[in-house]
MIKOLVO-437557 format. One record per residue (C-alpha): residue number from 1; residue in three letters; x, y, z. Coordinates in pm, 1 decimal, m for minus. Example, Ala and Ser with C-alpha at 12.3 -4.5 7.8 and 13.67 -1.06 7.14 Angstrom:
<r seq="1" type="Ala" px="1230.0" py="m450.0" pz="780.0"/>
<r seq="2" type="Ser" px="1367.0" py="m106.0" pz="714.0"/>
END
This chain:
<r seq="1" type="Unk" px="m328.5" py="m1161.9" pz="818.5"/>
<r seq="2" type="Unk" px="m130.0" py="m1467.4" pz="950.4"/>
<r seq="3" type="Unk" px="247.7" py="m1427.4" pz="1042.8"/>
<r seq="4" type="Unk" px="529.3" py="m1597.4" pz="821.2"/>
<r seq="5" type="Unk" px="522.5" py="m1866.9" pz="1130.8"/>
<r seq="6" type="Unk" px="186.1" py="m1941.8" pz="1148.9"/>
<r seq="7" type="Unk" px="103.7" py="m1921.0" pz="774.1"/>
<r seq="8" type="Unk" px="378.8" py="m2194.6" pz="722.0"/>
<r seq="9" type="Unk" px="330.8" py="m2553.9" pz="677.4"/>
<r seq="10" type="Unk" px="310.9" py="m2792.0" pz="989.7"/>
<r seq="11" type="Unk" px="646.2" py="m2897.9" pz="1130.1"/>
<r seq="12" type="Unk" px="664.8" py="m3314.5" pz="990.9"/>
<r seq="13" type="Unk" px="572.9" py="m3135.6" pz="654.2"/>
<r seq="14" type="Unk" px="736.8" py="m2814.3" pz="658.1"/>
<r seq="15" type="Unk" px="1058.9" py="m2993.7" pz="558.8"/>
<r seq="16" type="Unk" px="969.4" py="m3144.3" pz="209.5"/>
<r seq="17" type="Unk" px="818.9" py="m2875.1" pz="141.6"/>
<r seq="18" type="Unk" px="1076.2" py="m2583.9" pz="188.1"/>
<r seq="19" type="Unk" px="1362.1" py="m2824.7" pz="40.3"/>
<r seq="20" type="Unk" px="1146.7" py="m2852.1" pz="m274.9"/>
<r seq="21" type="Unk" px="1088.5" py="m2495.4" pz="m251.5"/>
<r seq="22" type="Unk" px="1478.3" py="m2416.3" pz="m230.8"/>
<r seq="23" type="Unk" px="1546.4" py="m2699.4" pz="m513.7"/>
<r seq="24" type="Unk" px="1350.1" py="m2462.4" pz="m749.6"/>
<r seq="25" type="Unk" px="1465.1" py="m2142.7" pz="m642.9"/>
<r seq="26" type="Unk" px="1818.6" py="m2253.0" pz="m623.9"/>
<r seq="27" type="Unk" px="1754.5" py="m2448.0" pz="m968.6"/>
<r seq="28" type="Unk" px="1618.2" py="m2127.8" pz="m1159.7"/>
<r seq="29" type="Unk" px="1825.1" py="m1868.9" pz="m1050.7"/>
<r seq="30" type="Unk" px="2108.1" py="m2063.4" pz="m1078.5"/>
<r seq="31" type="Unk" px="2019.8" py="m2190.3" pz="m1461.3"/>
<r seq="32" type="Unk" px="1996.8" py="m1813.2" pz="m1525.4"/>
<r seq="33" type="Unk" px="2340.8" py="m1725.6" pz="m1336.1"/>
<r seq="34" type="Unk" px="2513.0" py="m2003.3" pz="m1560.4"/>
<r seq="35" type="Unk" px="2383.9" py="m1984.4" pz="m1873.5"/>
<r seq="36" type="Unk" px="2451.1" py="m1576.5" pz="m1852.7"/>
<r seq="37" type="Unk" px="2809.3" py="m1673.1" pz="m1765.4"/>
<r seq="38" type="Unk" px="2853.4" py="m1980.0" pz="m2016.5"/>
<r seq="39" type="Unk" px="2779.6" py="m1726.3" pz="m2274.7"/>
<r seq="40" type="Unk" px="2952.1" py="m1485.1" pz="m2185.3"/>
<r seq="41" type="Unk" px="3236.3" py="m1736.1" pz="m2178.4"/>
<r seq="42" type="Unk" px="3191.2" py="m1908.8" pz="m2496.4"/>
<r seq="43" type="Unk" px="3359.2" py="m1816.0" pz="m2824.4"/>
<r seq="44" type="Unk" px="3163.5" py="m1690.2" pz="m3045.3"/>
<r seq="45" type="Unk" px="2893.8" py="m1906.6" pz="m3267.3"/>
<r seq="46" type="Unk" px="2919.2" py="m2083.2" pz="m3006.1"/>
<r seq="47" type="Unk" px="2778.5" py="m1866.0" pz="m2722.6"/>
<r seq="48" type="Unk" px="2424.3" py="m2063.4" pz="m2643.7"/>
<r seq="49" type="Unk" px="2581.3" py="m2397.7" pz="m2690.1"/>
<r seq="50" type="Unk" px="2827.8" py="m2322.1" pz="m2399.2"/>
<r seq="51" type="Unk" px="2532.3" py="m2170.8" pz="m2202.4"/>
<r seq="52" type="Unk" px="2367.6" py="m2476.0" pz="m2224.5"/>
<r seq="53" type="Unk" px="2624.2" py="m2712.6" pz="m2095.6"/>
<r seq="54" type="Unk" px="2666.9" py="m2458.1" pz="m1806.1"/>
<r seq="55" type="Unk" px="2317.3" py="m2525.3" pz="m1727.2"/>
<r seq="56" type="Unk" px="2333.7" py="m2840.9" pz="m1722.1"/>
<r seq="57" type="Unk" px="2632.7" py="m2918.6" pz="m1551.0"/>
<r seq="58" type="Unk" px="2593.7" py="m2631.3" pz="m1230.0"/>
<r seq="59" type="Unk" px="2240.1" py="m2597.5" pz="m1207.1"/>
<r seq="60" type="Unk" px="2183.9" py="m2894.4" pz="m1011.0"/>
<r seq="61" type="Unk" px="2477.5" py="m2861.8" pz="m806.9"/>
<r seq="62" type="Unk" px="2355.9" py="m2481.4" pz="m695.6"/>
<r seq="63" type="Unk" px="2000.2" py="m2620.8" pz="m697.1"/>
<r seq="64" type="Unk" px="2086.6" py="m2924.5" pz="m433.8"/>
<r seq="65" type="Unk" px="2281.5" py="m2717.4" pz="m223.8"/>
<r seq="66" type="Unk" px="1986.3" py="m2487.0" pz="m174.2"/>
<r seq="67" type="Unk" px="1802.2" py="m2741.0" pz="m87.2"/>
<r seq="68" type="Unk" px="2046.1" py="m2921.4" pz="160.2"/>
<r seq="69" type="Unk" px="2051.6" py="m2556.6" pz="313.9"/>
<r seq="70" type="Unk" px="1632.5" py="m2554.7" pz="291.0"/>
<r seq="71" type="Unk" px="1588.9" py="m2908.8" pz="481.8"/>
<r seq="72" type="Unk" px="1856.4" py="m2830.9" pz="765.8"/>
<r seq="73" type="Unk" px="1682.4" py="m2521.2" pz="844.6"/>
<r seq="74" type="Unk" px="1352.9" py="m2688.4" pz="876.4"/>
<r seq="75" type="Unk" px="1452.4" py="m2945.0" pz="1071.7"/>
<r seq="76" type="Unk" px="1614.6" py="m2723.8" pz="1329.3"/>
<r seq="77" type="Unk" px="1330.8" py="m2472.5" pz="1340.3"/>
<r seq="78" type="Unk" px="1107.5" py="m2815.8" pz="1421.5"/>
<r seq="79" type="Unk" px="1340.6" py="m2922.0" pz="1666.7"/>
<r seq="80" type="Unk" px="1321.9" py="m2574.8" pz="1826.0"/>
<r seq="81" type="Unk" px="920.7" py="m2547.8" pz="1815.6"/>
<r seq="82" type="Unk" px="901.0" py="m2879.7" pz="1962.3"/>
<r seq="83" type="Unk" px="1141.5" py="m2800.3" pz="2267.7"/>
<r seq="84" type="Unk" px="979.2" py="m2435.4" pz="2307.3"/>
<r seq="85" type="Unk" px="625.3" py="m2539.1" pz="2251.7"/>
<r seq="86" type="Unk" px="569.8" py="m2230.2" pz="2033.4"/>
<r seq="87" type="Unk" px="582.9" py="m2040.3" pz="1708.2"/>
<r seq="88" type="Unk" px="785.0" py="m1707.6" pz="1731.4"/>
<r seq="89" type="Unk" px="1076.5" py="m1579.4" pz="1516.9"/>
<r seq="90" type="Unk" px="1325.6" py="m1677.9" pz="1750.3"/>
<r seq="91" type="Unk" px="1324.4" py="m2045.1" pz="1578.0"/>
<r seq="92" type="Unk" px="1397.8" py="m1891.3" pz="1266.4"/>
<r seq="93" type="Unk" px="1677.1" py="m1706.9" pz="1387.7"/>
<r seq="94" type="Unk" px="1821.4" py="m2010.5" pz="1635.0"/>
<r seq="95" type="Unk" px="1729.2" py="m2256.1" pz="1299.6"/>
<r seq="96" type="Unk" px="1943.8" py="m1994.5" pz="1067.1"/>
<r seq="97" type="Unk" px="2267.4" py="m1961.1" pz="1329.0"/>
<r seq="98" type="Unk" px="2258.8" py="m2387.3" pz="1430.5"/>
<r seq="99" type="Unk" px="2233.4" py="m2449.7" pz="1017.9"/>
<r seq="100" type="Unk" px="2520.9" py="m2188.9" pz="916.6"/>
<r seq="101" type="Unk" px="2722.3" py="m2357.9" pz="1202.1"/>
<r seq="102" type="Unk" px="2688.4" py="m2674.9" pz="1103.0"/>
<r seq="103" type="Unk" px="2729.8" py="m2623.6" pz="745.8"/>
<r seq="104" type="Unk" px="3059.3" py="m2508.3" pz="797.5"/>
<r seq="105" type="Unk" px="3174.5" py="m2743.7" pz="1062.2"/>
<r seq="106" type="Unk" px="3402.5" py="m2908.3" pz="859.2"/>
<r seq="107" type="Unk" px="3625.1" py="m2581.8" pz="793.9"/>
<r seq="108" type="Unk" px="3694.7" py="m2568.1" pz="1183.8"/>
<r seq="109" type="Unk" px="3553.2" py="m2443.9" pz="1516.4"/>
<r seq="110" type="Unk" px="3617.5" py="m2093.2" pz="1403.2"/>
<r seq="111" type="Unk" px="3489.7" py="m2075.1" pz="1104.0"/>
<r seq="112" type="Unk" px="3175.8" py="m2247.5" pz="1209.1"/>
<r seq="113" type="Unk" px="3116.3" py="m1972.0" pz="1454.0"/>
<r seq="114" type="Unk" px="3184.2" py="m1688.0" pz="1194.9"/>
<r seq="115" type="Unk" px="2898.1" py="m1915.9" pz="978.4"/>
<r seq="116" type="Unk" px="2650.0" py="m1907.1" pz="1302.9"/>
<r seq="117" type="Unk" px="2673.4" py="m1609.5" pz="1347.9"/>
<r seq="118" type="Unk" px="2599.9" py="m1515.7" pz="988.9"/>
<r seq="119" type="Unk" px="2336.9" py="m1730.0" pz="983.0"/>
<r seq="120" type="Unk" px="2160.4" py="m1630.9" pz="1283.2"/>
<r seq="121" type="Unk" px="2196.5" py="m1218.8" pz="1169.9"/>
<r seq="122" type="Unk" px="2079.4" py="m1291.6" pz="842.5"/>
<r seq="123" type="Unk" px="1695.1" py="m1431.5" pz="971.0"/>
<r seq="124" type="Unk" px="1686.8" py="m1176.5" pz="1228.2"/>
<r seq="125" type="Unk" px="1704.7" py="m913.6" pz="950.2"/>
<r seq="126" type="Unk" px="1440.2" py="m1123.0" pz="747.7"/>
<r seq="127" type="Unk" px="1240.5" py="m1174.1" pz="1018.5"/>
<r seq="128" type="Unk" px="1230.1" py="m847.7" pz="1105.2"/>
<r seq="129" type="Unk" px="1171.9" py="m773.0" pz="776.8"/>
<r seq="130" type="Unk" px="843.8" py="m978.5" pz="804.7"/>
<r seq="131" type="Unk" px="703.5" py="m863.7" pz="1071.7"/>
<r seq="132" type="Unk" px="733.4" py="m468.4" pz="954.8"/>
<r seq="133" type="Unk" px="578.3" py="m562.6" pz="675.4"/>
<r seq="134" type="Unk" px="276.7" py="m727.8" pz="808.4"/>
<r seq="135" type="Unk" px="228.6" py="m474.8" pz="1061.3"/>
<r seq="136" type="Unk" px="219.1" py="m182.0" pz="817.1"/>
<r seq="137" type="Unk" px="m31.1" py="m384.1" pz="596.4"/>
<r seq="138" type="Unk" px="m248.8" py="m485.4" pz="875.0"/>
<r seq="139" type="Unk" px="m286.0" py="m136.3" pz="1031.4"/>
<r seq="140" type="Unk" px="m579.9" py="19.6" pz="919.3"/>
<r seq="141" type="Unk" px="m569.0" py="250.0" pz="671.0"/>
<r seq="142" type="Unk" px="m598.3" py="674.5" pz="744.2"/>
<r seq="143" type="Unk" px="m962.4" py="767.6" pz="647.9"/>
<r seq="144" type="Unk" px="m1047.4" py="1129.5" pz="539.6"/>
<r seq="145" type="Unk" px="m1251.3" py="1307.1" pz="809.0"/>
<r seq="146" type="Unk" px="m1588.5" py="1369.1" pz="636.6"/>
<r seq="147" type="Unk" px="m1732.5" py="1693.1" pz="747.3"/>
<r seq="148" type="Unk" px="m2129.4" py="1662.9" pz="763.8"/>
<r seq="149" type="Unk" px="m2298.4" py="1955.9" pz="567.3"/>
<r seq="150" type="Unk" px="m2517.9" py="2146.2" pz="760.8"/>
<r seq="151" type="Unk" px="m2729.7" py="2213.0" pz="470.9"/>
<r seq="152" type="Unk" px="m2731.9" py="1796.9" pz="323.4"/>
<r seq="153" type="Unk" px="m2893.0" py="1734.0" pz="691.6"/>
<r seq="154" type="Unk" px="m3216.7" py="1948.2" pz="586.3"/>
<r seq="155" type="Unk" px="m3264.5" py="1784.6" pz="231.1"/>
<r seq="156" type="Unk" px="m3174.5" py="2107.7" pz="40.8"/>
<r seq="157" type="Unk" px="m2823.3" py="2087.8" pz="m225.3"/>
<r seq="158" type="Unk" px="m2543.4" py="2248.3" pz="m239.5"/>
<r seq="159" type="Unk" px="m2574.1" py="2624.4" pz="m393.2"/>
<r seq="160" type="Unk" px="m2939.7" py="2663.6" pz="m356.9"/>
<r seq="161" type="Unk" px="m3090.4" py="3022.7" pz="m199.8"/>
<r seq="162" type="Unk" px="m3244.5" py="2820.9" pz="104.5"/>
<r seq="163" type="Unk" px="m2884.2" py="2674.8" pz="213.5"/>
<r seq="164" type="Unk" px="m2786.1" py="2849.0" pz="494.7"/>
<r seq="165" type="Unk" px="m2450.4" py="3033.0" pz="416.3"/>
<r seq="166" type="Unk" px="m2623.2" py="3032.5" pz="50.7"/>
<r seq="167" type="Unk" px="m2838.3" py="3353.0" pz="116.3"/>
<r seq="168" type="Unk" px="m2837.9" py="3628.3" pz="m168.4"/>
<r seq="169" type="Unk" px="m2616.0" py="3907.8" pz="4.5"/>
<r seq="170" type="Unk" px="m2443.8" py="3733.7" pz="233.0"/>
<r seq="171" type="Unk" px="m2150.7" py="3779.4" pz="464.6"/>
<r seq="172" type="Unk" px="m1937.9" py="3713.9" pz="88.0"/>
<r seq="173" type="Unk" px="m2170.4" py="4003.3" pz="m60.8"/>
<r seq="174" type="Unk" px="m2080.4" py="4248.6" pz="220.5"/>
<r seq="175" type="Unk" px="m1722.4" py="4275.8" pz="145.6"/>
<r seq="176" type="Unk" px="m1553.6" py="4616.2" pz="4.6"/>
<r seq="177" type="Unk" px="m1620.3" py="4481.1" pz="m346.7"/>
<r seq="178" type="Unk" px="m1991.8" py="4411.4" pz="m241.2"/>
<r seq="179" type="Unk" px="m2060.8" py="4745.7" pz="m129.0"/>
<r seq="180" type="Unk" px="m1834.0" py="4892.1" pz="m454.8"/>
<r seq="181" type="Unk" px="m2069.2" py="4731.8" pz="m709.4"/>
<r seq="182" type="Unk" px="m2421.1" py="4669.9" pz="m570.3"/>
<r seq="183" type="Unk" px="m2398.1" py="4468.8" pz="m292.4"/>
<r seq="184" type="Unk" px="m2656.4" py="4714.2" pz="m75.3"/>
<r seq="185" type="Unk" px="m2917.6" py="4671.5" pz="m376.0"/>
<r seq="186" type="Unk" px="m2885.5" py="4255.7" pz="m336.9"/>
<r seq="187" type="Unk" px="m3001.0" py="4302.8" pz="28.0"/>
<r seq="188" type="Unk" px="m3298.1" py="4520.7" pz="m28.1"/>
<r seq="189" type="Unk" px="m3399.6" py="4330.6" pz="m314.5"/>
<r seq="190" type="Unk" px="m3363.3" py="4037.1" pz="m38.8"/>
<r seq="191" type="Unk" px="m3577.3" py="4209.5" pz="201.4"/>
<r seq="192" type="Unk" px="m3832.6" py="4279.9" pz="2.4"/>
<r seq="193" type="Unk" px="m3862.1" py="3928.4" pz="m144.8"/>
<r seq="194" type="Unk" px="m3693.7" py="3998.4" pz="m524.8"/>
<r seq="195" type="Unk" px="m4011.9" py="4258.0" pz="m560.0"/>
<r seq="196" type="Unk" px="m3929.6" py="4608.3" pz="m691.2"/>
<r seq="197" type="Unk" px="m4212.3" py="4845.1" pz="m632.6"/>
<r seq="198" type="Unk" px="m4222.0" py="5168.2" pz="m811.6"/>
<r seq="199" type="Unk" px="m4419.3" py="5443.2" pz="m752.0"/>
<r seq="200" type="Unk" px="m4603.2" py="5641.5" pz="m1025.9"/>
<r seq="201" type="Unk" px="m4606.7" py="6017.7" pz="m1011.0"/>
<r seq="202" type="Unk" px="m4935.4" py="6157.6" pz="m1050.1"/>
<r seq="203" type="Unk" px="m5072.7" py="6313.5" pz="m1380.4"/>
<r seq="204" type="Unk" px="m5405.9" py="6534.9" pz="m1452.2"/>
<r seq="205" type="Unk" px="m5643.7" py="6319.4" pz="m1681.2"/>
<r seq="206" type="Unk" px="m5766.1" py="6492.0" pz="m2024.1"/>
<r seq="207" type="Unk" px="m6083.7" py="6680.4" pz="m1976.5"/>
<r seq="208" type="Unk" px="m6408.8" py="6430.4" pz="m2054.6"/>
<r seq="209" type="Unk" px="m6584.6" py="6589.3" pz="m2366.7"/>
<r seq="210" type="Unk" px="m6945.0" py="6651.5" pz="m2289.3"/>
<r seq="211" type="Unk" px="m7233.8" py="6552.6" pz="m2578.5"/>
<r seq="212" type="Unk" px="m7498.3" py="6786.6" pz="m2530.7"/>
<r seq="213" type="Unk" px="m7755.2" py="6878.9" pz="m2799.6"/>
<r seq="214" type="Unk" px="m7873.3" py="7223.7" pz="m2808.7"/>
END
């Protein structure tokens, strides 16, 4: 995953295109802004007339200014990759304190400093911002442990008599409630391989009638 620096256009470009892109932003959210508050403004059957003309006469004005923001702050974060020779988030933040200072230049030395400083806070929070984000998304994520079955290894399932841990009167079996309700029986049965052998008492056969002719 590239960083916001490197993921950016290249420098001759990158100014055209982030004052386009802060035209439209500043364009659309300020249509919204102004046609909220020209009809909120407006008497009433006349609400979306008002919040119309509001459109049209601030949204441009908020739109431009975005974009005469947009195109300072690329060309000082150029002017600071060419004298540096590299792409780090420090010319974002000098770019954002060198554009709030000179926006406000005309209002005096003071409040251009106030404006720099403003500035230059403001990307450091977004940079940093950035590069928390791409860090947590690029870290790979935590994978369950997977515990091997002893039993999967040989070919046999899950459950079945010849699983080991699976044996008919087992160590679960042998507990008091094994030995309460049959648990001894399971293990002979076990022993003797599920065979019961019972053994008959002996009984006197009936006398054999003998044929003889006299």
């Amino acid at each position: 995953m590239g960083t916001p620096e490197t993921s950016r256009e290249p420098c001759p470009d990158r100014i055209l295109d982030d004052m386009g892109g802060a035209f439209g932003m500043g364009a659309v959210g300020g249509s919204a802004f102004h046609f909220l508050k020209g009809v909120y403004n407006s008497p009433t059957g006349a609400r979306f007339i008002g919040g119309t003309q509001a459109v049209r006469m601030n949204a441009p004005r908020v739109g431009g200014s975005f974009a005469v923001w947009g195109g300072l702050f690329s060309a000082f974060d150029c002017t600071m990759v060419y004298a540096r020779q590299k792409e780090d988030p420090w010319n974002s933040i000098f770019a954002g304190a060198a554009t709030g200072g000179f926006l406000s230049m005309r209002q005096g030395l003071a409040a251009s400093g106030r404006s720099a400083l403003f500035g230059g806070v403001l990307l450091a929070l977004i940079e940093g911002a950035g590069i928390m984000m791409n860090k947590i998304l690029s870290d790979p994520q935590n994978m369950p442990i997977m515990i091997e079955d002893p039993g999967a290894a040989g070919g046999l399932p899950m459950g079945l008599p010849g699983q080991p841990g699976n044996e008919v009167g087992s160590s679960s079996d042998s507990g008091w409630f094994g030995g309460l309700f049959g648990g001894g029986k399971k293990k002979e049965e076990a022993k003797s391989g599920g065979a019961k052998t019972e053994i008959l008492e002996s009984f006197d056969a009936p006398p054999v009638p003998a044929y003889e002719f006299k």
